[in-house]
C-alpha positions in Angstrom: 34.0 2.4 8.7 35.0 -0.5 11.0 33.4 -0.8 14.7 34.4 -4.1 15.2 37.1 -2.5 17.7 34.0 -1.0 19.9 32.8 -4.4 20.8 35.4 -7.3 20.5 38.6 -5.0 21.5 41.8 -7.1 22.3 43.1 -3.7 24.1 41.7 -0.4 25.9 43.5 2.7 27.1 40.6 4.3 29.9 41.5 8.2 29.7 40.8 10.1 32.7 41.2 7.7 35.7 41.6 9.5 38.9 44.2 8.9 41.8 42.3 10.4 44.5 38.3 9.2 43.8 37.9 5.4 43.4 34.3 6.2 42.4 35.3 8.4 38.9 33.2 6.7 36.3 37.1 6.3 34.5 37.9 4.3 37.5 34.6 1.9 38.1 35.7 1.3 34.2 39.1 0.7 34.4 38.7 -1.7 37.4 35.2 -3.4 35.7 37.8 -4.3 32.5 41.0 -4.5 34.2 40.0 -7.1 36.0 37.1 -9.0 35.1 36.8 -8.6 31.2 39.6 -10.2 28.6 40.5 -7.2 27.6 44.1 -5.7 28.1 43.2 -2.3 29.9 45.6 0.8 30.5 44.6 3.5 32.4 45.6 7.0 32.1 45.8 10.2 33.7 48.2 13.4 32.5 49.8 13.3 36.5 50.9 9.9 35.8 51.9 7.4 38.8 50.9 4.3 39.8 46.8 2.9 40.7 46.7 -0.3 42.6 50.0 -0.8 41.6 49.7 -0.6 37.9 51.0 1.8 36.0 49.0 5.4 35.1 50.5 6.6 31.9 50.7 10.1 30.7 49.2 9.8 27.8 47.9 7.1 25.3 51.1 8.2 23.4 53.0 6.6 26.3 51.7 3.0 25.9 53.6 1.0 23.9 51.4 -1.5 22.8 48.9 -1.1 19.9 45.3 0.2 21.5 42.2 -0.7 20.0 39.5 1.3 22.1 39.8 4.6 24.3 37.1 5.1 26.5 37.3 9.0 27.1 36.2 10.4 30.7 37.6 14.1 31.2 36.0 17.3 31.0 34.3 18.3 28.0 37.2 20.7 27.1 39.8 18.6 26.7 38.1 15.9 24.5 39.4 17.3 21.4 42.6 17.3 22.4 42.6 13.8 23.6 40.2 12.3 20.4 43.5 14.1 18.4 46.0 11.9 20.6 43.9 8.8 20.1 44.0 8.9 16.5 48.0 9.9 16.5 48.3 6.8 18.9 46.8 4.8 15.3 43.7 3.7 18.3 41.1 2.8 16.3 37.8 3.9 18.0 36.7 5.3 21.1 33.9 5.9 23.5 33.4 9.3 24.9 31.4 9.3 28.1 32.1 12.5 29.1 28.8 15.4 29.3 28.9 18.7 28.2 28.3 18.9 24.5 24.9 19.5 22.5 22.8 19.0 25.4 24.5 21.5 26.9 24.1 23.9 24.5 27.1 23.4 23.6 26.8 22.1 19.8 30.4 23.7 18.7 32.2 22.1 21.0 30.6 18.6 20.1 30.9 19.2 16.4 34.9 20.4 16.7 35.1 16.9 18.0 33.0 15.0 15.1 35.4 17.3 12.7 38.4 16.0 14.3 37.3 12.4 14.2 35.7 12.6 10.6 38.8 13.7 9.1 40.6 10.8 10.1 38.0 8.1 9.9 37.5 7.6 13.6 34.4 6.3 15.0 32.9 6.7 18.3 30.2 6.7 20.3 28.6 9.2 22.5 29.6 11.9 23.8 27.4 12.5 26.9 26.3 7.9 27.0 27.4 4.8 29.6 29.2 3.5 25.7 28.7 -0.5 24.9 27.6 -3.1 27.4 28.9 -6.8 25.1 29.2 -9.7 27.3 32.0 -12.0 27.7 34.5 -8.8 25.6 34.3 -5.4 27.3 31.8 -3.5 29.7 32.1 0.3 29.3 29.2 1.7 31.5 30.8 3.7 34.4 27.6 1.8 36.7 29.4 -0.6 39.4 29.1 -3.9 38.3 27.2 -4.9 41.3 24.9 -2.7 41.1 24.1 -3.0 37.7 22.0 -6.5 36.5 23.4 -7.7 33.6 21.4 -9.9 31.2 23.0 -13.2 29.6 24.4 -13.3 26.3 21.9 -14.0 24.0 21.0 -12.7 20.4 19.2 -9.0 20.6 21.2 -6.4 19.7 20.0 -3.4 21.9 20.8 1.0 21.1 19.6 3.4 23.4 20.1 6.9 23.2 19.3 7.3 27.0 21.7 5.0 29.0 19.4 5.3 31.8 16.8 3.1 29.7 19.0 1.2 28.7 20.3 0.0 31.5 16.9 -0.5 33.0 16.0 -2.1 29.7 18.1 -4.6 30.4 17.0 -5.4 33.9 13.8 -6.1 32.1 15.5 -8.2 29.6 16.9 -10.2 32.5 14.1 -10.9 34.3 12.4 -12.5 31.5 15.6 -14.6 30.8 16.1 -12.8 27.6 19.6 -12.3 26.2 21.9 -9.6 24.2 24.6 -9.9 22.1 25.3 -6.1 22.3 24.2 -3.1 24.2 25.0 0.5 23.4 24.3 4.0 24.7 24.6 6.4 22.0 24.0 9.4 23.8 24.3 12.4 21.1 25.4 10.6 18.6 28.1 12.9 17.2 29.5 10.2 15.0 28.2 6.5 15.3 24.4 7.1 14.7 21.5 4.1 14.6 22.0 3.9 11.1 25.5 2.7 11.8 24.4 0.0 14.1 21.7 -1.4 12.0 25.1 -2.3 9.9 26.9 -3.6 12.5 24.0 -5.9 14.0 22.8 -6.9 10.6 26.6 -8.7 10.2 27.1 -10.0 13.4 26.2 -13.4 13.4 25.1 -13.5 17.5 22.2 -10.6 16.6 18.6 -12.3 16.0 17.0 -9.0 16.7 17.8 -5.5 16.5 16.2 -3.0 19.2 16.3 0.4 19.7 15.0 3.5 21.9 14.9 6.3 19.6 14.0 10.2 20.9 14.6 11.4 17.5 16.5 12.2 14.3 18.3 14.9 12.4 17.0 16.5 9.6 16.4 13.7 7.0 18.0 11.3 9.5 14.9 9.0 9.6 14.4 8.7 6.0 18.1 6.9 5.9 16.8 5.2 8.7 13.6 3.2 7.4 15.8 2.9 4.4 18.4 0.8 6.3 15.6 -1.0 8.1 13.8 -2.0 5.1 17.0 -3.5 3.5 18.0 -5.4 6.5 17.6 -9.0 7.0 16.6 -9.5 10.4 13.8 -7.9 12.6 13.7 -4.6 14.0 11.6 -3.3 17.2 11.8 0.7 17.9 10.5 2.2 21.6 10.0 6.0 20.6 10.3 8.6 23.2 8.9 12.3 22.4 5.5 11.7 21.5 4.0 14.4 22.7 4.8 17.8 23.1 5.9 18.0 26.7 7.9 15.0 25.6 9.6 16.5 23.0 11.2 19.3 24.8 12.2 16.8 27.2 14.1 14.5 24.4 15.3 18.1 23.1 17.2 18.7 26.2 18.2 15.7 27.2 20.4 14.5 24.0 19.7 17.5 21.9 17.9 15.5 19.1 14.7 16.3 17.0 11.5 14.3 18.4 9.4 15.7 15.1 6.0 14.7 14.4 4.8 11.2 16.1 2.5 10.4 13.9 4.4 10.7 11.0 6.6 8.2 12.5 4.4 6.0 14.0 3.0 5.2 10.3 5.9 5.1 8.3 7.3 2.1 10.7 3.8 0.4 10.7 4.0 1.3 6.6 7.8 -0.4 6.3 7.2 -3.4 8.6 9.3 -2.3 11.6 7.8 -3.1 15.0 6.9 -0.4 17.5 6.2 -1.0 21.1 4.6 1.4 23.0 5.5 0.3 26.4 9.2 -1.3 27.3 7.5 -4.0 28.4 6.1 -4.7 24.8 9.5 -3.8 23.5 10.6 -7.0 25.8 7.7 -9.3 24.5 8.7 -8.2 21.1 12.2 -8.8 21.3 11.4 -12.2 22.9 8.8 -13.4 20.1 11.1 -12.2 17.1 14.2 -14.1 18.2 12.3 -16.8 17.9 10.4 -16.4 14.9 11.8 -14.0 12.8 9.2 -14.7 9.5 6.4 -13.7 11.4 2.5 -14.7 11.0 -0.5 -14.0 9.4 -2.4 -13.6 12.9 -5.0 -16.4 13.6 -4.4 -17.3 16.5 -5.4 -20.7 18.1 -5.7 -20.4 22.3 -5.4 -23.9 24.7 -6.0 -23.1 27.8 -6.6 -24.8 31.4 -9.2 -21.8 32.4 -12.2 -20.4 30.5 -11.3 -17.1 31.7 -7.9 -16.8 30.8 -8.8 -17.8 27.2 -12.0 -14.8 27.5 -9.0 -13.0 27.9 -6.8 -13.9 25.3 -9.6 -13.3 23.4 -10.0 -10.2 24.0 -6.6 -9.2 24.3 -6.2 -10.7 20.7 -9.1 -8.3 19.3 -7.8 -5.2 20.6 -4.1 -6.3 19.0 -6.0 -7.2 15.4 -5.4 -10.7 15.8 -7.6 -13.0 14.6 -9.6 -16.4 16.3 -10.1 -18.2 13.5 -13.5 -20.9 14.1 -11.0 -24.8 14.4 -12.4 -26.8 11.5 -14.5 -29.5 12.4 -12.2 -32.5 12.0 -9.7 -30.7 14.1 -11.9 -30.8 17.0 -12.9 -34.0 16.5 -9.5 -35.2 16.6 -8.8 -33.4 19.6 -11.5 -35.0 21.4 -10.9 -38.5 20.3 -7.5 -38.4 22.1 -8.1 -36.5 25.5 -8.3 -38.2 29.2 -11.5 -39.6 29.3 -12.5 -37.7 32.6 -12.4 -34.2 30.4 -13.3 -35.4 26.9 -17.1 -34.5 27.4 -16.5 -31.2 29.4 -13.7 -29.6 27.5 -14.9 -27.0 25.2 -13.4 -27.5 22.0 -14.0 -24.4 20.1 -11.1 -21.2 20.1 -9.7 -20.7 22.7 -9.8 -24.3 23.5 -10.8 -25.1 27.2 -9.3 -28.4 29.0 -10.2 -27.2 31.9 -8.4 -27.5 35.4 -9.0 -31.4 35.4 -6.3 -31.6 32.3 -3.1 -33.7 32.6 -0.1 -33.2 30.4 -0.9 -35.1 27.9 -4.3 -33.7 27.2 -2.2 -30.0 26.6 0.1 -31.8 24.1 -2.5 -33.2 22.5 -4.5 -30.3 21.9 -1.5 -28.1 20.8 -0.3 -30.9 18.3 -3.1 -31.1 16.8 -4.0 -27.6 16.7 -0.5 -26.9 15.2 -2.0 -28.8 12.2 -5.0 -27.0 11.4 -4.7 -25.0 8.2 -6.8 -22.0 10.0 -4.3 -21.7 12.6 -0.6 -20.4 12.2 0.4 -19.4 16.2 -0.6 -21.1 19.2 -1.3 -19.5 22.5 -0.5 -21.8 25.5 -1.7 -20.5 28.9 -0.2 -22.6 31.4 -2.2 -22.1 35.7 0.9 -24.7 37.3 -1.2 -24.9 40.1 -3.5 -27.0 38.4 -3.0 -30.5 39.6 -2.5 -32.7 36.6 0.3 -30.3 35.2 3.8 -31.6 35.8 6.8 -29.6 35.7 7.9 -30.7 32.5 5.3 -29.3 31.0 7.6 -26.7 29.1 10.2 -28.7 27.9 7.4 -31.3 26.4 5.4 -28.5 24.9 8.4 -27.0 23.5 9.2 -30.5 21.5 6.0 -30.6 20.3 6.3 -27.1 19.2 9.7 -27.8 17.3 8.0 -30.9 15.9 5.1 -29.5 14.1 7.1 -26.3 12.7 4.6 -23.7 14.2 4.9 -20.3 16.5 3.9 -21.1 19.8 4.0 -18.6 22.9 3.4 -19.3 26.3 2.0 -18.0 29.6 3.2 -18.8 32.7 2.7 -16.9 35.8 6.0 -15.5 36.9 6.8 -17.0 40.6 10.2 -19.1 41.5 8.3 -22.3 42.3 7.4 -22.3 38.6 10.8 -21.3 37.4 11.9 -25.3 35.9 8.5 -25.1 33.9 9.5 -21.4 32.5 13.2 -22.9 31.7 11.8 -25.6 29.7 10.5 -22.9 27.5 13.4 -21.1 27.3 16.2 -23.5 26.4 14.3 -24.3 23.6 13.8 -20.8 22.7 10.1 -21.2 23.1 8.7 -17.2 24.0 7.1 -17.2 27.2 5.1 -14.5 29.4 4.3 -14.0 32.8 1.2 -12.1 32.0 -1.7 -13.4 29.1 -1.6 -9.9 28.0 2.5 -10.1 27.4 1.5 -12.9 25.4 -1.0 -11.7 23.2 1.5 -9.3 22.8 4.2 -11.0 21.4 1.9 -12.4 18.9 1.0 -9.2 17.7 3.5 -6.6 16.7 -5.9 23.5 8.8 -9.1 25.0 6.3 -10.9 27.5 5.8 -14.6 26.6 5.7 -14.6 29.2 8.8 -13.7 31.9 6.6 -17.0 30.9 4.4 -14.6 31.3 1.8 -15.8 28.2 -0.3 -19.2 29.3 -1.8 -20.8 25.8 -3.6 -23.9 25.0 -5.3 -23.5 28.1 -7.4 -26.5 27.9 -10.2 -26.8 31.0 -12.0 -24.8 34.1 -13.3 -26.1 36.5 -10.8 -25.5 34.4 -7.7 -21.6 34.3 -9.1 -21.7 37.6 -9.4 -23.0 38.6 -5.6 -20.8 36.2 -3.8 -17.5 36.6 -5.5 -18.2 41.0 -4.6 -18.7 39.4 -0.9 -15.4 37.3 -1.5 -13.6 40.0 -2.7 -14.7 42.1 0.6 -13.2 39.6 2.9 -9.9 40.7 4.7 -6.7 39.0 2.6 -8.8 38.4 -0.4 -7.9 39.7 -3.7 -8.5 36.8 -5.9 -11.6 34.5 -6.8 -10.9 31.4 -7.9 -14.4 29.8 -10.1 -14.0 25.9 -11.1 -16.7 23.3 -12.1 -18.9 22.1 -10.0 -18.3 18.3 -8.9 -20.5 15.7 -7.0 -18.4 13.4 -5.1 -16.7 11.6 -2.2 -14.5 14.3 -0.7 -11.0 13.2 -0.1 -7.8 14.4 1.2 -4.4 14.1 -0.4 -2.2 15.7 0.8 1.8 15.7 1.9 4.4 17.3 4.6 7.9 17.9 4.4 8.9 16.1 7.5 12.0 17.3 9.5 13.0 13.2 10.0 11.9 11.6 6.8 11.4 14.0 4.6 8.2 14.1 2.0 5.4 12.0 3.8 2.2 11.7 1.7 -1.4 12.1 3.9 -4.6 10.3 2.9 -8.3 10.4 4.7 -11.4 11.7 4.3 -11.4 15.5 2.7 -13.2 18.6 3.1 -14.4 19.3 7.0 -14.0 15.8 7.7 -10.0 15.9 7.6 -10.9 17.9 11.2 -14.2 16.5 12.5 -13.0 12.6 12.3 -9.1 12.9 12.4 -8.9 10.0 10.6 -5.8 9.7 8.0 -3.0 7.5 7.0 1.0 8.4 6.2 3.5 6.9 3.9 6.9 8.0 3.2 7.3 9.3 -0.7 7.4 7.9 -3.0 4.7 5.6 -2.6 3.6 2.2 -4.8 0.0 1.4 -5.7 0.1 -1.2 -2.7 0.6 1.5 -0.1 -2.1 3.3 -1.3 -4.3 0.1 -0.9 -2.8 -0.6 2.5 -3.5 3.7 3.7 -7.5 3.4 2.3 -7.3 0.0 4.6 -6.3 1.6 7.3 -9.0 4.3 7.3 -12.1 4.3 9.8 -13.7 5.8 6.3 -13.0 3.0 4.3 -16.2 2.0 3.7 -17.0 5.7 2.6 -14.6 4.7 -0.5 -15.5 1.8 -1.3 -19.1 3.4 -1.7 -21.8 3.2 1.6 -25.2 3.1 2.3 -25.9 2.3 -1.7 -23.6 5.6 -2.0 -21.0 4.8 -5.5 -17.6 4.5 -4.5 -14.3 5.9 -5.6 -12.3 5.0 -8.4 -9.5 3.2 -7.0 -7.5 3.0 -10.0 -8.0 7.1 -10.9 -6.9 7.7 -7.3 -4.4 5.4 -7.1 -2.6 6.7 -10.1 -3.1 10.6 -8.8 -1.9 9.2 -5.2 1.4 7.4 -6.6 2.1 10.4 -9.2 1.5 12.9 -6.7 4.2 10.9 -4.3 6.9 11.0 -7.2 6.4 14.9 -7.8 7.2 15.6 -4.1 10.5 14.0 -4.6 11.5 16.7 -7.2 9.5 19.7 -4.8 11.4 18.2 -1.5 13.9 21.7 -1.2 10.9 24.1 -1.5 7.4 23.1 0.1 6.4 22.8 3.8 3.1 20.8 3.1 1.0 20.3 0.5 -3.0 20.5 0.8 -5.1 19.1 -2.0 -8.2 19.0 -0.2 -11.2 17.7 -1.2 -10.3 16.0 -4.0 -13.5 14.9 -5.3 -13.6 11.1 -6.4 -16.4 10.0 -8.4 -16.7 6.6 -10.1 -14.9 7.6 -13.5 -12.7 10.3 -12.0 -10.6 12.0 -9.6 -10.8 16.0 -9.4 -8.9 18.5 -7.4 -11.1 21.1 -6.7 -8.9 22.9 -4.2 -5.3 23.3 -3.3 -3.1 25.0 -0.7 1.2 25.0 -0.7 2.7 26.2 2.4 6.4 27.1 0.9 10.1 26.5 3.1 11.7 30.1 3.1 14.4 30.3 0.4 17.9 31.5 0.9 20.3 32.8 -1.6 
């Protein structure tokens, strides 16, 4: 399917302008296009007549040149109609701004439309969005132009299901002089879904980085997803919306999408490397960091800074991202220290973060970030710049950032955000240098049920009679007709376990087993199927870890038994996808030889047919 026509039209045909209100979103588009954007732009409206003196036609079937975008405004009734006169017209995509479909309740209505265009291979996006926002080529948002803040062309490709973040998004983006190639409102996303525009963005040539604010997918929609992600070549950062459960029925009603299970997705974007920002102000520093360094680091983090406190902070900040202050090897700091002013060489403090103090000049600031940039133990430097200090100039940006491009390694700056220090901030960015108005925002761009109740599991079970007593007192118990008797195993307790997730599909779930599942909370996700390395990477991520690798002279578990259980057990879910709901095996009980299930519960998806 070809979108190009959705962001570099060379024509667009605005359906539903009005005669008699100058404020119609089809007007404030039409005018927005018509006369500030290089595209050709016809309006239309069934009355006909003239607008400003140019011409309203009838229909799109009335314009005799070709017209390669419609951007659809009229009630929600008459959009099929007019999606069937675009595509008799031969116009090759449209937006559809208009309201009134799934989030409406009315889901028929919006599919008779996806039919419609599906048959004929028309894309378009929406309905119920502002459309695409792609500087320099077309503006759809129906948002007067000055009242709307419009960031510069740059290389992040933005998608938004909410327009109204979007649009505020990129107030944000603007504000910290960060660019976008494209942005677009999705809205419900009867036809053109994320999906599509991870595509689009991955070919364009102006994208670096590919963000989006997702509320939720269709069934299995987020398993093609974080398939498309995985495959593509440049970075992704996702803001999720619907995290809880008052949030959820508020992304429900809103575009009539499927928040499903946060946690689930949290982990499976941590588990396939796509960046999640929990704020949109993280999504900004993200955004801003991976345009410029796309490969990414390891995390050890070197810090120069003009105040011991800011580089506490830093510090800090760095510990509660999982970043690491690596110790500067010895002939770095000795280095270092050769070269600065003499009136700071015996007062800075030298070890990470580095403090120069606010008797520093220019040169000392260079010198310490060169030199740092070298040091094996180090692969991102932290610069936080106080202007006020008096030995820093205000080309303090622009030299850093040579320095920076010199040596080959990520640096990040801080720079408080006030107009008097706006030429040192624009020395950063020219050079595409990330830089943050708060040491936190810069940090952060470095970054990126059982039944025991019941007493329905009888253990420790030594003799004949004592199996005999409590399977009659089993067998007493309200919904119990069967005793299940197994061997006795001394162990670690762990769960495996695995839900059918309405997004992604099969997920597998891995923590500590038995009661601790509920007492610590404490498990990991990976979308099926899974490799030995995710396994690794879920025991990692455990607060039990040190459970399995064996604690307080305890033995541990077998990695390779439960490795092998973990990765066959992913495979198998694959083949159960169309009939389970989730899938307890819990404890399994891991010695050091072996790994044995010693209890199992499958919640079955109701069959039809």
């Amino acid at each position: 399917m070809d979108i190009s026509c959705l962001f570099r039209p060379s024509s667009m045909a605005v359906i539903g302008v009005s005669t008699v209100h100058d404020s119609h979103p089809a007007n404030v588009i039409y005018n927005k296009n018509h006369l500030r954007y290089p595209v050709q732009t016809f309006a239309v409206n069934p009355k006909g007549g003239r607008l400003n003196r140019e011409l309203l036609y009838r229909s799109v079937a009335d314009i005799e040149m070709p017209v390669d975008l419609a951007v659809i405004a009229v009630r929600s009734r008459f959009v099929p109609d007019v999606v069937a006169q675009c595509i008799a017209k031969g116009i090759k995509g449209a937006v559809i701004i208009s309201g009134g479909f799934a989030e409406s309740g009315n889901k028929d209505l919006q599919d008779q439309v996806a039919d419609i265009a599906a048959r004929a291979d028309f894309p378009f996006v929406g309905p119920n969005c502002l459309g695409i926002y792609a500087p320099d080529a077309v503006d759809t948002f129906f948002l007067p132009g000055e009242r709307i803040i419009h960031p510069k062309k740059g290389n992040i490709g933005f998608v938004s299901q909410s327009g109204g973040v979007l649009v505020d998004q990129m107030v944000k983006f603007a504000g910290e002089g960060i660019g976008v190639s494209a942005a677009v409102s999705i809205g419900n996303k009867a036809c053109l879904r994320e999906t599509h525009l991870i595509d689009w963005f991955e070919q364009d040539l102006g994208t670096r980085v590919i963000a989006f604010y997702i509320e939720g997918f269709d069934c299995r929609e987020g398993r093609e997803f974080i398939q498309k992600a995985q495959a593509c070549s440049k970075p992704i950062v996702v803001l999720k919306a619907g995290k809880t459960a008052t949030g959820i029925a508020a992304a429900s009603s809103h575009t009539a999408s499927m928040a499903g299970d946060y946690r689930v997705f949290s982990q499976i974007m941590l588990q396939h490397c796509v960046a999640e920002a929990d704020t949109e102000y993280e999504l900004t520093s993200f955004c801003e960091a991976l345009s410029c360094y796309p490969k990414g680091i390891f995390g050890n983090v070197g810090i120069v800074s003009v105040s011991g406190g800011h580089g506490v902070v830093a510090a800090d900040a760095c510990g509660h991202h999982g970043l690491h202050i690596p110790k500067i090897a010895a002939a770095t700091a000795d280095t270092i220290r050769a070269r600065l002013s003499p009136e700071i060489r015996q007062i800075a403090a030298l070890e990470n973060p580095v403090d120069l103090t606010g008797s520093c000049v220019d040169a000392d600031i260079l010198t310490s970030v060169r030199h740092l940039s070298r040091d094996q133990n180090i692969d991102c430097i932290l610069a936080l710049l106080l202007p006020y200090s008096p030995g820093i100039s205000a080309d303090i940006g622009a030299k850093l950032s040579q320095v920076a491009r010199n040596e080959g390694k990520p640096l990040i700056a801080y720079v408080p955000k006030e107009d008097k220090y706006k030429i040192i901030t624009e020395g950063f960015e020219l050079n595409r240098i990330p830089v943050a108005s708060s040491v936190e925002g810069a940090v952060v761009s470095a970054d990126i049920v059982h039944k025991t109740e019941m007493q329905a599991v009888v253990t420790g079970i030594q003799d004949p009679d004592t199996l005999a007593s409590q399977m009659k007192r089993l067998l007493a118990l309200k919904g119990c007709d069967q005793v299940l008797v197994e061997e006795m195993v001394y162990g670690i307790e762990i769960l495996v376990g695995a839900k059918n997730d309405v997004q992604f599909g099969p997920v597998v779930v891995l923590g500590p087993g038995g009661t601790g599942v509920e007492l610590y909370n404490d498990t990991a996700i990976r979308l099926a199927p899974v490799t030995p390395a995710d396994v690794c990477s879920m025991v990692d991520s455990l607060g039990a870890k040190p459970v399995f690798e064996g604690f307080r002279g305890r033995p541990g578990v077998n990695m390779e038994a439960l490795t092998r259980m973990v990765v066959t057990f992913s495979h198998l879910l694959m083949d159960l996808e169309p009939y389970f709901e989730s899938i307890d095996l819990n404890p399994v009980i891991c010695t050091p030889d072996r790994c044995v299930v010693a209890d199992a519960r499958i919640m079955l998806l109701p069959q039809t047919g």
